[in-house]
Every structure is written in structure tokens, then in C-alpha cells.
C-alpha positions as CSV (number, residue, x, y, z in Angstrom):
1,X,0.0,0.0,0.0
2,X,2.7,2.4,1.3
3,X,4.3,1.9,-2.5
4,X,1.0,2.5,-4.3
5,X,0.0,5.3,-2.5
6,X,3.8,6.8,-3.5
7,X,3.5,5.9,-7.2
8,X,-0.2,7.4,-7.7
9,X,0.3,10.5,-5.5
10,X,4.0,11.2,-6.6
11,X,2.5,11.2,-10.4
12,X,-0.3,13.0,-9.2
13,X,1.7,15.8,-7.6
14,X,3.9,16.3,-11.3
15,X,0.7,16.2,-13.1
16,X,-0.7,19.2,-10.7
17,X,2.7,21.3,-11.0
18,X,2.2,21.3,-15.0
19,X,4.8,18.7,-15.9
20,X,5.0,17.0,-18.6
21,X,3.1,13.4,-18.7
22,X,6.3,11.1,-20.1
23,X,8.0,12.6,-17.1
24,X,6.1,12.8,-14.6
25,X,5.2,9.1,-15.2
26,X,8.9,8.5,-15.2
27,X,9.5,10.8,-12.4
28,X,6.6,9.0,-9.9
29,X,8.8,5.7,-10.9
30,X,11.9,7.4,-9.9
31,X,10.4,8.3,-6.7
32,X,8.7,5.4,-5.3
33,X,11.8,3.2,-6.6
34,X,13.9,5.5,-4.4
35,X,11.7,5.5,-1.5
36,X,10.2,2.6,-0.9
37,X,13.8,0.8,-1.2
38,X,12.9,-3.0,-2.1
39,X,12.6,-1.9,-5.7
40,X,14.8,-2.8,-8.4
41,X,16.2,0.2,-10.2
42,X,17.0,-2.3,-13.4
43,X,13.0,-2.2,-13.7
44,X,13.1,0.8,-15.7
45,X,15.5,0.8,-18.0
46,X,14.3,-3.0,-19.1
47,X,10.7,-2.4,-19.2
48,X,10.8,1.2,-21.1
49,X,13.0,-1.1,-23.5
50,X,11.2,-3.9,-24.0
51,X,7.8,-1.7,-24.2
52,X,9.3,0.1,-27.4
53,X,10.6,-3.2,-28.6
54,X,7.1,-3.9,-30.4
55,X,7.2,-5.1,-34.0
56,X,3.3,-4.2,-33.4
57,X,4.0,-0.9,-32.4
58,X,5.9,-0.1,-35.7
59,X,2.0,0.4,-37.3
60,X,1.7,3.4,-35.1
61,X,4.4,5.9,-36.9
62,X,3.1,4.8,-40.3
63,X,-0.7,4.7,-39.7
64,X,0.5,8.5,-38.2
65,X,2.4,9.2,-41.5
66,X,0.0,8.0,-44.1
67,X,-3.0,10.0,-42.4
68,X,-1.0,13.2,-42.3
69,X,0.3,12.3,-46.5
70,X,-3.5,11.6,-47.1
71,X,-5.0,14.6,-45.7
72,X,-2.4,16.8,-47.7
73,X,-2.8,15.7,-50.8
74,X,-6.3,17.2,-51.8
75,X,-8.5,14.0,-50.5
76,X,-10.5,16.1,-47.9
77,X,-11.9,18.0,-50.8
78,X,-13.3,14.9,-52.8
79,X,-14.3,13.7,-49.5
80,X,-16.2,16.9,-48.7
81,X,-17.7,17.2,-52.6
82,X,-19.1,13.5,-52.2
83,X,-20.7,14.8,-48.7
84,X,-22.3,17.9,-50.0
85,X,-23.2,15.8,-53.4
86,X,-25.0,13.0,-50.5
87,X,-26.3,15.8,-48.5
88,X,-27.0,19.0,-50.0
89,X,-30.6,19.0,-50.0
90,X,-30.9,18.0,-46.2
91,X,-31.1,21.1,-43.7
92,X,-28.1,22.0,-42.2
93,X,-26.4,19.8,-44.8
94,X,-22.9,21.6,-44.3
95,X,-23.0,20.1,-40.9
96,X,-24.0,16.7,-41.8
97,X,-21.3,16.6,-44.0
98,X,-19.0,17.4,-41.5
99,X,-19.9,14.6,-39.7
100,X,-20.0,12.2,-42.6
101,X,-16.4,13.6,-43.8
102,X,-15.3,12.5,-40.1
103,X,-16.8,9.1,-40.8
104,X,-14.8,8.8,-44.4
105,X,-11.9,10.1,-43.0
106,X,-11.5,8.3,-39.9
107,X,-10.8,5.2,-42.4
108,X,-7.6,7.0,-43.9
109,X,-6.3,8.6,-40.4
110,X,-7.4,7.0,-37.4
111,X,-6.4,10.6,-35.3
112,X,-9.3,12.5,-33.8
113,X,-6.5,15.9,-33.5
114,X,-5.9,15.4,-37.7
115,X,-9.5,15.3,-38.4
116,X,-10.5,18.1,-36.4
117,X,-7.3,20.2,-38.0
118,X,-8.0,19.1,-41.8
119,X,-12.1,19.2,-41.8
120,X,-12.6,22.2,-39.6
121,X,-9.5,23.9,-41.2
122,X,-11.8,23.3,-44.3
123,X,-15.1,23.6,-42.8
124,X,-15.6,25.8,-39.9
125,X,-15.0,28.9,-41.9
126,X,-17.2,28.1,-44.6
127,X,-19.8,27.0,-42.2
128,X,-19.7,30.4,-40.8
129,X,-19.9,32.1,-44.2
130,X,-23.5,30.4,-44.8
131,X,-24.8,31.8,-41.6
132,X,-24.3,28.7,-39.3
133,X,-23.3,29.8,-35.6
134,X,-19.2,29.4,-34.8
135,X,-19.9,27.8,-31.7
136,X,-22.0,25.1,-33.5
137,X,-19.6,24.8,-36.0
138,X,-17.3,24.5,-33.2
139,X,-19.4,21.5,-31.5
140,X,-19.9,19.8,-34.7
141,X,-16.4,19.3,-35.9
142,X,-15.0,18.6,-32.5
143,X,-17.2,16.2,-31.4
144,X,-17.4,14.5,-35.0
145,X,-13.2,14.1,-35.1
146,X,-13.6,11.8,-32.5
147,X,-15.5,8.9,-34.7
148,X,-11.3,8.5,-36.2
149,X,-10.2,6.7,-33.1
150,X,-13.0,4.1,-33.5
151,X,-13.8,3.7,-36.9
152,X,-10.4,1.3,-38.2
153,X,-7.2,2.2,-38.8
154,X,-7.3,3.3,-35.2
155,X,-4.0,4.4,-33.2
156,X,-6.1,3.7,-30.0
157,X,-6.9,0.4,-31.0
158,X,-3.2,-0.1,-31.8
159,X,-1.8,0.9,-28.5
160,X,-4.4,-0.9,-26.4
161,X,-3.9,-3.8,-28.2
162,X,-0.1,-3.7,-28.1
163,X,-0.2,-2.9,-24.7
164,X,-2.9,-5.6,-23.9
165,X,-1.8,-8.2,-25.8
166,X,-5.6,-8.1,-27.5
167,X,-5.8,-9.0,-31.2
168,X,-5.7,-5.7,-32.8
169,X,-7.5,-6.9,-36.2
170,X,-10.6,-8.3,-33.8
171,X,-10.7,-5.0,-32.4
172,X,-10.8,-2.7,-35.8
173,X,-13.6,-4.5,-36.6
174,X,-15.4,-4.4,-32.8
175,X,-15.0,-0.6,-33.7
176,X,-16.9,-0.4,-36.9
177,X,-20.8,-0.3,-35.5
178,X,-19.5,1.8,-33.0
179,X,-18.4,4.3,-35.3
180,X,-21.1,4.5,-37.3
181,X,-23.4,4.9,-34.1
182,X,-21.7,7.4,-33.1
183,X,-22.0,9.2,-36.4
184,X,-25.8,8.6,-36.5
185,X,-26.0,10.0,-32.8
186,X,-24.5,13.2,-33.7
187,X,-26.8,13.5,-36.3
188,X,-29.4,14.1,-34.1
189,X,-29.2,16.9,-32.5
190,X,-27.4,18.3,-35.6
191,X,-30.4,17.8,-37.3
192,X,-32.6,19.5,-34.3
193,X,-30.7,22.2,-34.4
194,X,-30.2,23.2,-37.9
195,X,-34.1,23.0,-38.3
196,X,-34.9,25.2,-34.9
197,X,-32.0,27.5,-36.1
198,X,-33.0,27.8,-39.5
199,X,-29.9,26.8,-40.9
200,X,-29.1,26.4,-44.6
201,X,-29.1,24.0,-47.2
202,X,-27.7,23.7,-50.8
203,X,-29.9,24.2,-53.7
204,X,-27.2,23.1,-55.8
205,X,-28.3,20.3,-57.8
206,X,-25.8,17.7,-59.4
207,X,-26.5,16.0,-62.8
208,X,-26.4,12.3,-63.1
209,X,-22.9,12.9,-65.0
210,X,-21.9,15.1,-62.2
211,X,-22.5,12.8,-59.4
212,X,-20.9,10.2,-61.2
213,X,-17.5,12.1,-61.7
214,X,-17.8,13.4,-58.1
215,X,-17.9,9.8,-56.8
216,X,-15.4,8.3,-58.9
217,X,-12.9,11.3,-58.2
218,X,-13.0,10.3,-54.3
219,X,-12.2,6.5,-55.2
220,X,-8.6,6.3,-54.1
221,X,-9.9,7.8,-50.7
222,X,-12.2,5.0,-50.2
223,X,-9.8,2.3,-51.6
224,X,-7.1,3.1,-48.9
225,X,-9.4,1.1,-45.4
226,X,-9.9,-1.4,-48.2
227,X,-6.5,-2.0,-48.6
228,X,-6.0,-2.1,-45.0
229,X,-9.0,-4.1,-44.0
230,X,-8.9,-6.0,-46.5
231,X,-5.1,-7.1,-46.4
232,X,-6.0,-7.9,-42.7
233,X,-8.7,-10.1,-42.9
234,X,-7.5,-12.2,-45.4
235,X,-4.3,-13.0,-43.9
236,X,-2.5,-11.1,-46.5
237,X,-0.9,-8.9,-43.7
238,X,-0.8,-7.9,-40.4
239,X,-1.7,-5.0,-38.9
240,X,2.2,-3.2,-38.9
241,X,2.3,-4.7,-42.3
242,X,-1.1,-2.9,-43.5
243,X,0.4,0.4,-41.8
244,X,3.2,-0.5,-44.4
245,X,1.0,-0.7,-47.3
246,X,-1.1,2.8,-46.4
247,X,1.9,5.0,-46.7
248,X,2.5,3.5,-50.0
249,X,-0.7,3.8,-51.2
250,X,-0.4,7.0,-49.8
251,X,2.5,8.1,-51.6
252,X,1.2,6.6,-54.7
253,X,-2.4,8.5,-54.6
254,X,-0.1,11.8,-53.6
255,X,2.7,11.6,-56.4
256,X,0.6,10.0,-59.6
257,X,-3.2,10.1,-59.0
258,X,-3.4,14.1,-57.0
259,X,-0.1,15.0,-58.3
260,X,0.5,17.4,-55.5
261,X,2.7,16.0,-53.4
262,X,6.5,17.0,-53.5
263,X,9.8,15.9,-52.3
264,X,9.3,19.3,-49.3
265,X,5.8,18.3,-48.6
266,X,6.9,14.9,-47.8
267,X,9.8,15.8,-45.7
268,X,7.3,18.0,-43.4
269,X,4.7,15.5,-43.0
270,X,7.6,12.6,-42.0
271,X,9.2,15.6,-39.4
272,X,5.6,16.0,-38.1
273,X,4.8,12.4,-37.9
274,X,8.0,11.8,-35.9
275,X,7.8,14.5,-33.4
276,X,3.5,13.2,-33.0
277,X,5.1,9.9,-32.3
278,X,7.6,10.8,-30.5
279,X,6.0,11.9,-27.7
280,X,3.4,9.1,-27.6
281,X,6.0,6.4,-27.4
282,X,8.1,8.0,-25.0
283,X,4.9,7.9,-23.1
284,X,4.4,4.0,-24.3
285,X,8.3,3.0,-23.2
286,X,7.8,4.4,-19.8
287,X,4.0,3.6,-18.7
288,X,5.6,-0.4,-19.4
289,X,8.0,0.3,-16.3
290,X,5.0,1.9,-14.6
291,X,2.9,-1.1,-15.1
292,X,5.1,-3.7,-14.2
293,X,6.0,-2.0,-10.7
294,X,1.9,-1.2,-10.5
295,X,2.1,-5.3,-10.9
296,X,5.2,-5.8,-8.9
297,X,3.3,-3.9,-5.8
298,X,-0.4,-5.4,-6.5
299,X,-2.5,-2.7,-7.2
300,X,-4.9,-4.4,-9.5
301,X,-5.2,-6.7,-6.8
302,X,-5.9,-4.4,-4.4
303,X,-8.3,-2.6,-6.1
304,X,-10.3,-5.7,-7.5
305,X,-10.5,-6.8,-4.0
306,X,-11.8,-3.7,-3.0
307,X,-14.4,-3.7,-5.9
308,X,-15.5,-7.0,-5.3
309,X,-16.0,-6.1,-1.6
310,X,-18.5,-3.2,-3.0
311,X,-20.1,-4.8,-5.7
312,X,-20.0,-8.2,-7.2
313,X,-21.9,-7.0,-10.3
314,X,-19.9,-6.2,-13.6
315,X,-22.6,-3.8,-14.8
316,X,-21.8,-2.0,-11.8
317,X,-18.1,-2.1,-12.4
318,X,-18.6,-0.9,-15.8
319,X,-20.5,2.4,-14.9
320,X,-17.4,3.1,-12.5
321,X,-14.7,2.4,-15.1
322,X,-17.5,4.8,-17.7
323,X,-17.7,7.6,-15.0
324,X,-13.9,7.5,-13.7
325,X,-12.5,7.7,-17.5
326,X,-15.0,10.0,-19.1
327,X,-13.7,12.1,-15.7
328,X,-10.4,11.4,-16.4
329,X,-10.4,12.4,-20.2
330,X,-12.0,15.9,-19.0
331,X,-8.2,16.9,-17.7
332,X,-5.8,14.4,-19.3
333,X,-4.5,13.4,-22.1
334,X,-6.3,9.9,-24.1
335,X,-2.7,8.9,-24.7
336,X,-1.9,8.7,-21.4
337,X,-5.1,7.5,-19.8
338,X,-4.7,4.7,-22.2
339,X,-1.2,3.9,-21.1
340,X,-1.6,4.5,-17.2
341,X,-5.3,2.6,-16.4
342,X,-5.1,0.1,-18.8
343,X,-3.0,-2.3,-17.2
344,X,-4.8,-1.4,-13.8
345,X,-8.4,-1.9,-15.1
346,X,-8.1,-4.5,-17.7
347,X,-6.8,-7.5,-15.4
348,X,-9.7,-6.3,-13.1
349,X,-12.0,-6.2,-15.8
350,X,-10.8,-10.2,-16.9
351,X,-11.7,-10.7,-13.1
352,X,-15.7,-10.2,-13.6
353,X,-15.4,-12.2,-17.0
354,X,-16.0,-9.1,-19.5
355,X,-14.6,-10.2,-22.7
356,X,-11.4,-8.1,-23.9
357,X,-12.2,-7.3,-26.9
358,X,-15.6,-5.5,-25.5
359,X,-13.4,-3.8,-22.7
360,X,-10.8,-2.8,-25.4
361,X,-13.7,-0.6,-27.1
362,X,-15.7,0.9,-24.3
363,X,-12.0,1.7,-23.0
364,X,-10.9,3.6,-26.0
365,X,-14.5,4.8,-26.3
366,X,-14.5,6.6,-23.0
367,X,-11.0,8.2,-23.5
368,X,-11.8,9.4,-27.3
369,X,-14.9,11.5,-26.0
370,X,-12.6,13.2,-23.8
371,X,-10.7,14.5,-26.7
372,X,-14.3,16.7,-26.9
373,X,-14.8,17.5,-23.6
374,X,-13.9,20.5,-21.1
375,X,-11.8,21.7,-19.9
376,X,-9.0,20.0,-22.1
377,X,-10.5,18.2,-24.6
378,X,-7.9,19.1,-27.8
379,X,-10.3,18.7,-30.1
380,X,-12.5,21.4,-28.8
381,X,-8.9,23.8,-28.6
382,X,-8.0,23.2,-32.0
383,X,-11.9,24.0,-33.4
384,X,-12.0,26.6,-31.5
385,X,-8.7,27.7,-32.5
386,X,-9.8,27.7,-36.1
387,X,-13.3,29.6,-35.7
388,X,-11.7,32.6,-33.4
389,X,-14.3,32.8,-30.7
390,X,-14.2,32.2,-26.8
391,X,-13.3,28.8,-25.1
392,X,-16.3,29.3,-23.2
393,X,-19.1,29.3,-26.2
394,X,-17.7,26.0,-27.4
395,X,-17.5,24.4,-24.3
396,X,-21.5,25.0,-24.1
397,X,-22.2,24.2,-27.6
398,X,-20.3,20.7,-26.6
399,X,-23.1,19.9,-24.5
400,X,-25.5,18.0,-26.5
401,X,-22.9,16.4,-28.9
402,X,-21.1,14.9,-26.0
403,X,-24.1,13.7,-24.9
404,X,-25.2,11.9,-27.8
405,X,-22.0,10.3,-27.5
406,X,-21.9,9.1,-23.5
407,X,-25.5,7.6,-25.1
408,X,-23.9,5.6,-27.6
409,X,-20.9,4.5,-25.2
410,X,-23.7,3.0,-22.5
411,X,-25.3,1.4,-25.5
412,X,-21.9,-0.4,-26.4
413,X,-21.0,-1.0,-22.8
414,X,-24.0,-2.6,-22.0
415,X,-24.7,-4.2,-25.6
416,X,-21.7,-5.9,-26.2
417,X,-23.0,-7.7,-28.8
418,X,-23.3,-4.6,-30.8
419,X,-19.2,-4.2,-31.0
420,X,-18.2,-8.5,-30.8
421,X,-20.8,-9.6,-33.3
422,X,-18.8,-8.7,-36.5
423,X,-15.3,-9.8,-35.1
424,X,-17.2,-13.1,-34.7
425,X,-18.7,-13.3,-37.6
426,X,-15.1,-13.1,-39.3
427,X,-13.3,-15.7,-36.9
428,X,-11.1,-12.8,-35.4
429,X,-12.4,-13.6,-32.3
């Protein structure tokens, strides 16, 4: 007890004090190693090895790389054309597009941040410009980047599943329905809202020819989750090895088919894919040394113990682990959520016979709407960033998209059917 209560209120101290999360998980280590005395040292320089010592782990840098070469090339305004071509003549139809871009583009860049950034960059001020509110714009784009986590590729499914040792393939495909639930669910108060409000919609009407060429010019955007679904669930690949294959196909689509990417453009987005990286695994090499000592001193133990002692229900235990992590991802970062409870709630989890898989996604679930919450949620900063207005209009027009969201996340944590059925249904689990 003495060296749990060290670890978690050492780390909890850094965290307070503003410093960074790689260290101050490294830092807390430091710390209770040091005082607690019957601690090996050696712990963290093996375990921060052997966590980055992940064949699996090598899809993370490239899934990063071949979202960031796929948004630049010119794909998110096919992807937006389609949408408004789909859309146009529904109410608030620039809205609903945003959402549905999310969807499409959650299957080239599995990052919430480089949806919001691309979209909204795109988006938000043209929103504004037909007379839609910048706080709504603000709400929809935010809480809509957050379908790219779920929907597959997913860099949360990757490190959860790395770090887990949960297949990551059955758990792209746990995240489909969830993705497109959560799509649907912010359509509905989108929809409210743009008919109280009054909002636009296009009168702009496409010939058959028209539509045609508009859907055939966003082929190689929906080609790329092919590739990588595909390749997976055959057997042709693995996951690292799909990761592989997108920033070829990427680089392909950038250099022949858009012809707008260049030698400069490539060298920015593999600098910026680096440094994004970067600080996730240095987060990823040290949370291993911080789960083996949370093993070594037998917190999940303690805490399962604990739990069972108050409830012996695992409906019970899965409206705390919803209502600890949702208030978790209101001031931390999903990276590090991930990282730090995982290996603390998972075993516990195994302990009232939830099925991993199902844990893996209402995990990652939880910490993904964070990315849209208040006070921290990134998301929210960077929309709000790009519409100019006060942190304190989007953080109320969050409201009902969030909600819609914690909606959807009880229906997957308490349906787990609705997340293991199509994993099943292709033997990946």
C-alpha cells in the first residue's frame, strides 16, 4: 500500500505542477523506486526497452504518417464534394457533412486531432460564411473528429492492443458499428438544431454525370481502409504490415493520381509524424516500467478486491470504469489515460469475465470523447482555434454532442453484442 499510494500521489503531484506526462510518469517511478527501497532500479530501463521493442508498435508511426500524407494531398476536398453531393438538399447539410467527412476520413487517419485540423481547417469557416453559428460549427467538428479513433485504422486500438496483448484486427472490426453509431447520434441533434435554427441548405443540384464524376474522383480515398481491412482479414498482412501498405498507397495516390505532393511536402509530414510519435511512445516505453511496478506492488489486486468487496456485479463495475474515465479524459490526455489505467483496469475487468475485446472498445470509447470535452478536450482547442471565438461558447455548444456520445458509449458498454458480433462473424475472435 505504502508503494502505491507513493507511485499514484508522486505522479499526481507532477501532473498538478504542470509537468509534462512522459515525465512525470517517469519521475513518480523514480520516486517510489527511491523510497520505498525494495525496488529494483533495473525495472526501468528494461521495461521502457522492452515496451518500445514492439514489431506491433511499428504500425503506429506509419498509420500517423499515411493519415497526415492523405490529408495533404487534396483528399478532404473529394471527401467533402461527395458529402455535399450526398447531403446538399438536407437542412443544415454543411454540418451533416461534417460529420459524414469524419466518418470517411476516420478510415484513412485513425487521429481524432488530424481530423479536427483538416475538416474544420476546411469547414468551420465556410460554415460560418453560410450563416451557421461558430460555436456550432465549433461543437460539430470537434465532437465529430472523434469517430477517427473508433472507426479502423485506429491508433487507439493499436496501442491498447499492443499494450494488452488483445488482437488488434478483432478490435478494428469491434470498432466499426460503434463508429457508425456514433455518427448517426450526432446527427441528431445536428439535425434539431439546424431545423430550430434555420440553418441552410444547398440548392445546388448535381446531374447524373456530375455525381458520377464526383464519386469516382473520391475513389482512391475509399480504396485506402480497403487496402488495410482487406489485407487484414484475409491474412495477406498484419496489422504493422497494412500500416506498411497505407503510406505506399499513400504516396502513390499523392505523387501520380493528386499529383501534389513533392519531395518538401513529404519531408514536413515525416518531421511532423516523428515528433506526433515521439511523444506518444516515450509515453508508451515508460508507462511499461509503470505497469510492471503497479504489478510488482499489486494494485490491481488491491483494487479488484476492493471492488469486489463493494459490488460483485460487472454492470456495476462498468458504470465506475465509464464515470472514472470519461472524468479522467476531461483533464488528461487519451494517450496517457490509455497507457496509465489500462494495465490497472483490464486485469480487473478479466476478473468479472468481461470479454477483452468489448473492454478494449468501451476503454478507448470513453477516453476518445474526452478528446471533446472541457476543460482540455484538444479537439475542442483546435476548433475553437480555427473559428476565433471564446473557449467558453464551445464548451457549451459541446453539450448536447457529447451527450449523444456518452449515449452511444452506454449502449456499447451494455450491448456488447453490438461491438463482438462482426469480429465473430469473421473468426477474429
Amino acid at each position: 500500500m505504502q508503494a502505491m499510494a507513493l507511485l499514484f500521489g508522486s505522479m499526481a503531484v507532477f501532473l498538478v505542477i504542470g509537468v509534462p506526462i512522459a515525465f512525470a510518469i517517469g519521475l513518480s517511478i523514480m520516486v517510489t523506486i527511491l523510497m520505498d527501497g525494495q525496488l529494483p532500479m533495473m525495472i526501468v530501463f528494461q521495461q521502457t526497452y522492452q515496451g518500445l521493442d514492439s514489431f506491433t508498435l511499428l504500425a503506429l508511426p506509419l498509420f500517423i504518417l499515411a493519415g497526415d500524407l492523405m490529408g495533404r494531398v487534396g483528399i478532404i476536398d473529394d471527401l467533402l464534394t461527395v458529402c455535399e453531393v450526398l447531403l446538399g438538399r438536407v437542412r443544415g447539410s454543411l454540418a451533416h457533412a461534417n460529420i459524414l467527412a469524419s466518418m470517411f476520413f476516420a478510415g484513412i487517419s485513425g487521429s481524432a486531432t488530424a481530423d479536427t485540423a483538416a475538416i474544420g481547417g476546411a469547414l468551420i469557416p465556410a460554415m460560418v460564411k453560410q450563416g451557421y453559428d461558430a460555436d456550432f460549427s465549433v461543437g460539430v467538428t470537434a465532437s465529430s473528429s472523434v469517430i477517427g479513433p473508433i472507426i479502423p485504422p485506429s491508433i487507439g486500438f493499436v496501442l491498447y492492443g499492443s499494450t494488452m496483448m488483445v488482437s488488434i484486427s478483432a478490435l478494428f472490426m469491434a470498432g466499426v458499428v460503434p463508429g457508425i453509431l456514433l455518427g448517426i447520434a450526432l446527427m441528431v441533434p445536428t439535425a434539431y438544431m439546424s431545423h430550430k435554427r434555420n440553418y441552410p441548405k444547398s440548392n445546388k443540384r448535381y446531374t447524373p454525370i456530375q455525381i458520377i464524376k464526383t464519386l469516382c474522383r473520391a475513389i482512391p480515398a475509399a480504396i485506402m481502409p480497403v487496402i488495410i481491412l482487406g489485407g487484414i482479414l484475409s491474412g495477406i498482412f498484419t496489422p504493422t504490415e497494412a500500416a506498411d501498405m497505407a503510406v505506399i498507397y499513400a504516396l502513390l495516390v499523392g505523387f501520380l493520381y493528386y499529383r501534389s505532393l513533392n519531395l518538401k511536402t513529404l519531408c514536413n509530414c515525416i518531421v511532423q509524424s516523428a515528433v506526433s510519435c515521439g511523444a506518444v511512445l516515450l509515453i508508451v516505453g515508460l508507462s511499461y516500467s509503470f505497469g510492471c511496478l503497479v504489478a510488482m506492488t499489486q494494485i490491481p489486486l488491491a483494487i479488484s478486491e476492493f471492488l469486489m468487496e463493494f459490488t460483485s456485479s460487472k454492470f456495476v463495475f462498468l458504470l465506475l470504469v465509464n464515470l472514472f474515465l470519461l472524468a479522467m479524459g476531461c483533464v488528461m490526455e487519451s494517450n496517457a489515460i490509455l497507457l496509465i489505467c489500462a494495465p490497472v483496469l483490464a486485469p480487473i475487468a478479466t476478473m468479472f469475465g468481461i470479454d477483452a475485446v468489448h473492454f478494449g472498445v468501451v476503454f478507448v470509447l470513453n477516453i476518445i470523447i474526452g478528446l471533446a470535452t472541457p476543460p482540455f478536450g484538444m479537439c475542442m482547442f483546435i476548433a475553437t482555434g480555427i473559428a476565433k471565438i471564446p473557449l467558453s461558447k464551445s464548451m457549451k455548444a459541446m453539450i448536447p454532442f457529447v451527450t449523444a456520445e456518452i449515449v452511444v458509449l452506454f449502449l456499447i458498454t451494455y450491448i456488447p453484442d453490438l461491438c463482438l458480433t462482426l469480429p465473430r462473424l469473421l473468426g477474429l475472435w
